[in-house]
Structures are given as structure tokens and as C-alpha cells.
Steps between C-alpha positions, in 0.01 A plus 500: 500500500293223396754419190818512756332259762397258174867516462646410805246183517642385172851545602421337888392185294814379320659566850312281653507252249879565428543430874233173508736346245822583699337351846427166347772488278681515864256278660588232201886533558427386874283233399726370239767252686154336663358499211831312325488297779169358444480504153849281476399279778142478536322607119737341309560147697120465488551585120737236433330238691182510305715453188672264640176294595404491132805291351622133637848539572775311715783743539671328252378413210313812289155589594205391330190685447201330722217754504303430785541134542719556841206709616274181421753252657549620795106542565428166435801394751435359778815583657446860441145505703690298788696779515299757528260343736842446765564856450195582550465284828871687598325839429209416724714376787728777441346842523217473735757402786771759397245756489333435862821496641668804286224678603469398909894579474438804382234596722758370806777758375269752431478530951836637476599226771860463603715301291260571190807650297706203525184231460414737194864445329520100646134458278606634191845286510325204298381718251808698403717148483510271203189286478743204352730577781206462761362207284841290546531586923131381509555227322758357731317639806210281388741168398305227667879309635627787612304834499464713786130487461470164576821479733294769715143266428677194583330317222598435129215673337587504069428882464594524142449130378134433617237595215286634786760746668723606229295768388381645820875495595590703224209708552580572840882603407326728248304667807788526689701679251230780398294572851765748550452668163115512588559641793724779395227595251172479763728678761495800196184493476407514876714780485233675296224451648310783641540539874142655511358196364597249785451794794115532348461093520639522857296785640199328355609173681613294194723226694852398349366219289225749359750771395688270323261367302281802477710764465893381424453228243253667300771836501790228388299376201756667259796334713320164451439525159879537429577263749313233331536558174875535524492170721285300248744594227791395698296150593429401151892604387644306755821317398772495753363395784355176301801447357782520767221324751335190289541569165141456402472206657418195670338386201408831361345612888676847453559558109321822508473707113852661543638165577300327185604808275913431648488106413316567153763740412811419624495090538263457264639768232116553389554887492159546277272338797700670770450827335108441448496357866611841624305711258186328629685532930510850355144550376322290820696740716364779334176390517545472844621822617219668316217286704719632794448858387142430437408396826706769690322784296159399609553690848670846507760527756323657752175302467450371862157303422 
């Protein structure tokens, strides 16, 4: 007896491996156009930029071996710091505002009022459209002849061409672009919080203000932490906007590190420094995001202290 159970144990076991090896060899077959995906257009761009950064080369002529003198140019240029420091500036203007209002968007849909379908689709129309598009209608919009802005203002007010209010203009078409994408993702989020949570705050007389900040941000803290990470990467990568709206300037105003890495590759034809300029965008972002992580693990997600 004992002999035929040993038996059946040993022959169970290469099932059950036999089958472990089938399950992921399906799970892998699944997984593998994502994985092509981003190993041809994620891995293997980041890949060829870092080589790239290593050599000095001007899309014409052959390229030369440089080590890491591009890495050592470009941080002792002043023109790269500027750079950062605008984008920097754009990202602090940026994603406090679209945040707030993503989130008291949200929070307005989320009361199922009438007409919140068709202000839900109306919000995330920026989003889904071209930001060079949007960029270009802005940009006329805010002409200081001509624009409707100022038509409507009755003043000429130089929107794009003033070194004080070209970069908050930009940063304000940003907000208006992505409050709708925001809100799509805090209005998820509402939608799973636990009904329990807010009845218990109420019966204990926790006002509206209270519950909120009591109760419903601290239960959104994942939502947030995607929210802002996602939105900081997008702030420091932003191109299209800049470009269609000032171009980086007036005198450099708006040249944020997308911009810089654009004019040092393709009207300067310094491909090396571009490359090292975005290997080092690359690292600071993910240097970034992990600080992010950092401080949203401190708190579990249910922590209400």
C-alpha cells in the first residue's frame, strides 16, 4: 500500500511540473507581442542612445569615438542648466494646478449630475487631440494683433512674446489639455472607494471638507501616485506644445530639455550631446519617480492618521 501511494506521488509530480511548464510557456506566448513591443521601442532606443552619447557625430560625416567628454560638456553648459531650471519652473506650474482641478472635476462627475456624460467626453477632448495641433490654435488664439484672447480682453497683452508670460501661457495650455485625463483617472478611483468608509465619517459627523481630506484622499493615494508620476514625466518630455507655441523662446523663456535636446540635434547636428542630454532627462526622471514611490509607500492605503 505504502509502495503504490509512493508511486502515485512520484508520478503526480512530473504532472504538475509537465503542466507548470505548459501554463507559462502559454502565459509567455501572450506576453510576447508586448514584450516585442517594448523591447523594439522602449529597451532598445534607450540602448542606442547611450551609444550614441559616447561618439561625436553630425549625421554626416563618420562618428568619432568621444568617451565621456559629451557627458562632461554638457555639465559644464550653461545652456543645459537653463534648461532644466525652465522645465523645471514649467513642471512646477504645471502639475499642481492640473491636479487640483483633475481632481475637483472628478469629484464634480463623481455626483452623477445631469449632463455629467457629455461634460465627461467635452474634458477629455484636449487630451485625445494632437498636442501640436492644440499648440498651433493656441498660438493664434493668443496672437497679440489679432487673437481672440485679447479681442475678447480688449487689450494687446504679448502672451507668447513677454519673458514673464510665455511660460505660464504655455503652462496653462498644458493644464488645459490634461485636466481631463486627470479627471478620468480620479473619477476611477472614486469609483473604488469603499462606500462604508464615507457613511462611517458621516454618521460620526465628519463634514464634507473632513471626508475629503480624511477619508477620500488618503483612499486615492494610489490614483495620485500615478497621476503624478505619469504627469511629471509628461512635464519634463514636453516638446510640442513649446514648439508649435514659442519655440523655446523669447530669449530662451520656454526652451525647456526636450526643446534644448531638438535644437542640439537637429539644427545643431551635435547628435553625441543630444544623446547624453537625454540619457541624463532619462536618468533625472528616474530618479524622480522613485522619490515619488518613496514618499507614497510611507502610508498604507488605508492609513487614515
Amino acid at each position: 500500500m505504502k509502495s503504490g501511494g509512493g508511486g502515485e506521488a512520484v508520478t503526480a509530480a512530473p504532472g504538475r511540473a509537465r503542466a507548470g511548464r505548459r501554463d507559462t510557456a502559454v502565459g509567455l506566448a501572450f506576453l510576447a507581442p508586448s514584450l516585442v513591443g517594448v523591447g523594439g521601442f522602449l529597451l532598445v532606443p534607450v540602448v542606442v542612445v547611450a551609444g550614441i552619447s559616447l561618439f561625436r557625430w553630425d549625421l554626416l560625416s563618420p562618428a568619432r569615438w568621444a568617451g565621456l567628454d559629451n557627458y562632461r560638456s554638457i555639465l559644464t553648459d550653461p545652456g543645459f542648466g537653463r534648461s532644466l531650471a525652465v522645465t523645471a519652473v514649467f513642471v512646477l506650474l504645471v502639475i499642481p494646478v492640473q491636479t487640483v482641478l483633475g481632481l475637483a472635476a472628478a469629484l464634480l462627475l463623481d455626483q452623477r449630475l445631469p449632463g455629467a456624460t457629455w461634460f465627461r467626453a467635452i474634458l477629455v477632448l484636449p487630451w485625445i487631440s494632437a498636442p501640436l495641433a492644440l499648440g498651433v490654435v493656441w498660438r493664434w488664439l493668443l496672437d497679440p494683433s489679432d487673437g481672440a484672447v485679447n479681442q475678447v480682453l480688449g487689450q494687446r497683452v504679448e502672451w507668447l512674446t513677454s519673458p514673464v508670460l510665455a511660460l505660464p501661457s504655455v503652462a496653462a495650455v498644458t493644464v488645459w489639455t490634461n485636466v481631463g485625463y486627470v479627471a478620468l483617472f480620479f473619477l476611477a478611483g472614486l469609483a473604488g472607494v469603499p462606500p462604508q468608509f464615507s457613511e462611517a465619517a458621516r454618521v460620526d459627523g465628519a463634514g464634507p471638507w473632513q471626508g475629503l481630506w480624511r477619508i477620500t484622499l488618503p483612499l486615492l493615494r494610489p490614483t495620485t501616485f500615478f497621476v503624478l508620476a505619469t504627469g511629471v514625466i509628461s512635464s519634463f518630455q514636453v516638446f510640442d506644445t513649446v514648439y508649435a507655441m514659442t519655440r523655446g523662446g523669447p530669449a530662451g523663456r520656454t526652451q525647456v530639455v526636450a526643446y534644448a535636446i531638438y535644437r542640439e540635434a537637429f539644427v545643431e547636428f551635435r547628435m553625441g550631446r543630444a544623446a547624453a542630454m537625454s540619457v541624463a532627462l532619462f536618468l533625472l526622471l528616474i530618479t524622480v519617480t522613485v522619490a515619488q514611490q518613496a514618499f507614497f509607500r510611507r502610508r498604507s492605503t488605508y492609513e487614515m492618521g
